[in-house]
N, C-alpha and C positions, 0 to 999 in steps of 0.2 A: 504494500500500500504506500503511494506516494502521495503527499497534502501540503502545502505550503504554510510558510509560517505563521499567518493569522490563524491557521484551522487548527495548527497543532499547538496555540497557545491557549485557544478558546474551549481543547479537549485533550488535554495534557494525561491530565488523572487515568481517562480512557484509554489512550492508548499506552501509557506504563503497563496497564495489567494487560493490553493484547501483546503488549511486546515479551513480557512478562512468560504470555502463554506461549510464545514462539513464532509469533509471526512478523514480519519484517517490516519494520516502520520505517519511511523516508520520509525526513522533512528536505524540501526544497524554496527557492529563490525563484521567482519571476522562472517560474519550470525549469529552473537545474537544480539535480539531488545536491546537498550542502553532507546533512547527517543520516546516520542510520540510530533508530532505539535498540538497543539488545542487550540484556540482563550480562551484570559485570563478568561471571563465570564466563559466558561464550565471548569476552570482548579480551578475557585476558590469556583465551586460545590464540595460539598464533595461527597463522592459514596453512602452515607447512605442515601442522603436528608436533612441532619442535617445543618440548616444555623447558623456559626458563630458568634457571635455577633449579634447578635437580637433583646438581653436580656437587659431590662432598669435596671438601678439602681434598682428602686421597685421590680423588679423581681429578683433582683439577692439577695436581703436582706439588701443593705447596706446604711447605716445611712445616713440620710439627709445631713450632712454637711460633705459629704465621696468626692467631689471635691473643696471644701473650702481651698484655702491656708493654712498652718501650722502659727500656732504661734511664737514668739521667745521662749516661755516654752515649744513648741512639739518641737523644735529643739536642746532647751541646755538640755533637760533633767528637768522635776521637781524636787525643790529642799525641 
């Protein structure tokens, strides 16, 4: 469903719960699409299937003591 931006201010509420349900909301501009509505879960899918953040430390390569506070020698610099 595509509706411009008076319609979809004047029926906001409504279409949250159809977007909600799964159906695909576009709001557009003098008839070009601008946005799409869709529930955060399917927004913070990526298109590829690729999840985010997934990756442990082990997996990423990084050294055991990689969220260990700093020293006062990692901050002034070694002398």
């Amino acid at each position: 469903m595509q509706l411009n931006v008076y319609e979809a201010k004047t029926q906001l509420s409504n279409l949250l719960d159809r977007a909600l349900a799964g159906e695909t909301i576009v709001i557009a501009r003098a008839g070009k699409p601008l946005v799409r509505l869709e529930p955060i879960e399917q927004a913070r899918k990526s298109r590829s299937g690729v999840k985010f953040g997934g990756l442990s430390a082990k997996q990423l390569g990084l050294s055991p003591d990689f969220y260990e506070p700093f020293t006062d020698d990692d901050l002034i610099g070694h002398k």
